[in-house]
N, C-alpha and C positions, 0 to 999 in steps of 0.2 A: 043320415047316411054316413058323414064323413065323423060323427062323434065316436063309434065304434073303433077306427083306427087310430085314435087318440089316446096314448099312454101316457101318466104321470103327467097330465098338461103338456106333452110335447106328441109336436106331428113332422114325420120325416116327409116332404117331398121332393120330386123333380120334375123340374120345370123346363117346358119349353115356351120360348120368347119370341117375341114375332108374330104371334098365330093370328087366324081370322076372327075367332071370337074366345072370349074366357073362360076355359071350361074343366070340368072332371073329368078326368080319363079312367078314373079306377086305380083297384091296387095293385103293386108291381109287387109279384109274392117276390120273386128272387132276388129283389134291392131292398125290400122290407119299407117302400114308401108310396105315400101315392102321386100318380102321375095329374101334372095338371097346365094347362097351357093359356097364358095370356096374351093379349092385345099388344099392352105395351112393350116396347124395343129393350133390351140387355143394356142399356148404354144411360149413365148418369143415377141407376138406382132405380131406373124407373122401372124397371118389372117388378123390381120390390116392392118398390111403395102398391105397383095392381095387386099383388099377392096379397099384402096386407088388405087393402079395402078389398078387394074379393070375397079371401075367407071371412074376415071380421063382417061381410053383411050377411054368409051363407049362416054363420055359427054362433052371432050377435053377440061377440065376446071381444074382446080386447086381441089383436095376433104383434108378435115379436119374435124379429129374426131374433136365430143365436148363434148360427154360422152358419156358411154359406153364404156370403154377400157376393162373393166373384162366381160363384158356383152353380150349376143348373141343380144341386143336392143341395137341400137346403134342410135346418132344424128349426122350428117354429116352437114359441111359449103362446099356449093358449091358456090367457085369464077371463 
């Protein structure tokens, strides 16, 4: 599902932090990313690091930021 909005090994999301469970929201045609909400709190990196082991078990691939570390828009390198 989520290989399709993957261009050139990168996936634009937004993220929302805090949530009840870790999940898809779908794509946001007029921000051009997909929406997606984690567990873990905005505070020390850690909804990062969920983001990463999130996708990386949905897409069984390697996931790296490449911007957006402070940001709920974020650009991901999928290897």
């Amino acid at each position: 599902m989520i290989e399709k909005f993957i261009k050139n090994n990168s996936l634009r999301i937004i993220v929302k932090a805090d949530a009840s469970e870790n999940k898809i929201h779908g794509w946001d045609n007029s921000r051009g990313a997909l929406r997606i909400s984690v567990k873990a709190v905005a505070s020390k990196g850690k909804a990062n690091k969920e983001i990463v082991k999130f996708l990386g078990k949905i897409l069984k691939k390697r996931i790296t930021i490449v911007s957006g570390f402070k940001s709920r828009e974020k650009l991901l390198r999928i290897e």
